[in-house]
N, C-alpha and C positions, 0 to 999 in steps of 0.2 A: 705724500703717497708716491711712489716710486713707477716711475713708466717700465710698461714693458721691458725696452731694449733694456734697463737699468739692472729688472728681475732675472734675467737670460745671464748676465754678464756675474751680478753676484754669486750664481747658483755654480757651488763645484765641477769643475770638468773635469771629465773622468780620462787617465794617461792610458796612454798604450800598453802594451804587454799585461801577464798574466795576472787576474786578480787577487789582491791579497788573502790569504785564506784566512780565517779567524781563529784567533788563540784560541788553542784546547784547555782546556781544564786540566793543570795537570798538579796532583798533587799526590800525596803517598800513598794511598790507599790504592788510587787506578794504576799509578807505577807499578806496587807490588802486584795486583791480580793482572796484568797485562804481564808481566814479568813470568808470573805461575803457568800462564796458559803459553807461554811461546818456551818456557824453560822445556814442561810436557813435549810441547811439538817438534823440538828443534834439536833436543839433548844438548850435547859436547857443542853442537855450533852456535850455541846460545849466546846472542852476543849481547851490549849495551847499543851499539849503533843499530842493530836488528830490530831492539825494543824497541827505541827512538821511532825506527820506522812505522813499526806498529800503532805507536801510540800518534802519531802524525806531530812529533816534534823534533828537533832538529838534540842532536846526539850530545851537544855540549850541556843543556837542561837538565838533565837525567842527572849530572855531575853536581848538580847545587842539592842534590837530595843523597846523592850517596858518593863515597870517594871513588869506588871501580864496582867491579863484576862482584868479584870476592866480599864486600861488602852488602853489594845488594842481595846476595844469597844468603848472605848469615841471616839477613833480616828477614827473608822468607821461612825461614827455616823458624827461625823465633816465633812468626805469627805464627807458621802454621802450627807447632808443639805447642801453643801457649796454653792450648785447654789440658793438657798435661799437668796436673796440679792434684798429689792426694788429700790435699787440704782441704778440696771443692766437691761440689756434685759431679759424679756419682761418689766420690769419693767419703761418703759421711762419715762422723765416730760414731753413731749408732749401727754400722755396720759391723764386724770382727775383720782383723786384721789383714785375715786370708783372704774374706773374698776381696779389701780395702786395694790388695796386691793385686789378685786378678782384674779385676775391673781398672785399672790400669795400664796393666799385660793390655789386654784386650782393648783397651782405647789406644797407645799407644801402635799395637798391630794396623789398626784401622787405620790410622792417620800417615801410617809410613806404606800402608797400602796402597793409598789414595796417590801419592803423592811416592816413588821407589825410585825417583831420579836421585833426593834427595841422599839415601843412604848410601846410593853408588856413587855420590861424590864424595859423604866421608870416607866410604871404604878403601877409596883410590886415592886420598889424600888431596884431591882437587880444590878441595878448599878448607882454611883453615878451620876444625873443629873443636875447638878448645870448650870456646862456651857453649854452645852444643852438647858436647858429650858430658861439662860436668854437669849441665842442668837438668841429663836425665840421670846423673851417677848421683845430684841429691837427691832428685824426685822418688828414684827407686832406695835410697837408705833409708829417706823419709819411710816408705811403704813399708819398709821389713824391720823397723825399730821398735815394734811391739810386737815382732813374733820372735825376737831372741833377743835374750840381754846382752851377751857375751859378743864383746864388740868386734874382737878376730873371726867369730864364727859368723857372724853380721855382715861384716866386709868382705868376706870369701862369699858366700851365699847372693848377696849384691851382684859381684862380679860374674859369677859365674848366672846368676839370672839375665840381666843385661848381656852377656855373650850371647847367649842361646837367644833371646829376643831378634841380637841385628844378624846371625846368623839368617833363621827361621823367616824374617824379610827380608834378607840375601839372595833366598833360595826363590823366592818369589809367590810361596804358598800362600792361599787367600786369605783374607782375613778373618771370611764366613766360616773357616774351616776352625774347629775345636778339641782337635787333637792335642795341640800346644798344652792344653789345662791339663795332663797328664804327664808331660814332663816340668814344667811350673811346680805342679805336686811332689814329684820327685826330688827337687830342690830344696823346696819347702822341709819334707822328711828328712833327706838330711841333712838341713841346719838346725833340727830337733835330736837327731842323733847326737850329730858332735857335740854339740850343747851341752845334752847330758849325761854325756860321757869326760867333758871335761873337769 
C-alpha cells in the first residue's frame, strides 16, 4: 500500500499555461454543414481558415478532407442537389412525363432557393462547374426523354428549359411563387410542335 506522500507524488501535475482544449469531432458531414451555414453568412469572403475557425480546429485539418475551397464547394453543391434524381420520389413512373418534369422544375427551384449562393457562383465562374451542370443537363434529358422522341428537338427543349430555370433563380423569385409552370408549359408546347412538324 502506498503512503500518502508516495499518492501526491504519482498523481499528474498539472503545467502552466493555457489548458488543452479537446479534440472536436470533426468529420465530413459537420465540415459540410459548418461550411453551408458560414458560406450563407459570409458569401465571397468564405474562407477555409474562416471554417476552421468555426468549427474550433486548426486550418491545416480541413485539408485531410478536401484539397482547397474549390473543392469543398463542389461537394456542397453535390449534397445539396443530390435529391435531384427523376428516377426517385416524387419522381415516380406512375406519374406522366409532364408532371415527371415539373416536380423537378419545382424541386430543383426550391433547393437553389434555399441555398442562391450556390448559383452565383456558377454564374460568375467562381468555381469550377462542370460536374454540376452536367448532372443537372442529365437529370433534365432524363425528364424530357418521354415527352419527345426526336433527339434534336429533346436537346434544344433541354437546353432551353435549364436556361430559363438558372435564369428564374438568378432573378431571385421565390420558389413558393408558380408562375414558372406557364412558361415550363410553353417549352413543353413547343417541343410538341417541332416534333411534329418534323
Amino acid at each position: 500500500m502506498k503512503t500518502p506522500k508516495l499518492q501526491v507524488v504519482a498523481s499528474p501535475v498539472r503545467r502552466a499555461g493555457r489548458p488543452r482544449r479537446a479534440a472536436s469531432a470533426l468529420d465530413n458531414a459537420s465540415i459540410l454543414q459548418a461550411a453551408l451555414a458560414l458560406l450563407e453568412e459570409k458569401g465571397e469572403a468564405f474562407s477555409m481558415r474562416a471554417l476552421a475557425h468555426s468549427l474550433g480546429v486548426d486550418a491545416m485539418a480541413l485539408y485531410h478532407y478536401y484539397a482547397g475551397k474549390e473543392e469543398l464547394l463542389l461537394a456542397l453543391m453535390a449534397q445539396r442537389f443530390a435529391a435531384l434524381d427523376p428516377r426517385q420520389p416524387p419522381f415516380t413512373q406512375r406519374q406522366g412525363p409532364q408532371w415527371r418534369l415539373l416536380a423537378l422544375c419545382a424541386l430543383y427551384l426550391e433547393l437553389v432557393s434555399a441555398t442562391p449562393y450556390f448559383v452565383r457562383l456558377m454564374a460568375r465562374g467562381l468555381v469550377e462547374q462542370a460536374d454540376v451542370a452536367e448532372r443537372f443537363t442529365a437529370l433534365f434529358e432524363l425528364a424530357v426523354e418521354d415527352l419527345c422522341r426526336d433527339k434534336k428537338t429533346r436537346l434544344r427543349g433541354r437546353d432551353a428549359l435549364v436556361d430559363f430555370l438558372h435564369g428564374y433563380a438568378l432573378a431571385g423569385r421565390p420558389a413558393s411563387e408558380t408562375q414558372w409552370h406557364a412558361s415550363v408549359s410553353l417549352i413543353l408546347a413547343g417541343m410538341v410542335v417541332t416534333h411534329n412538324a418534323v
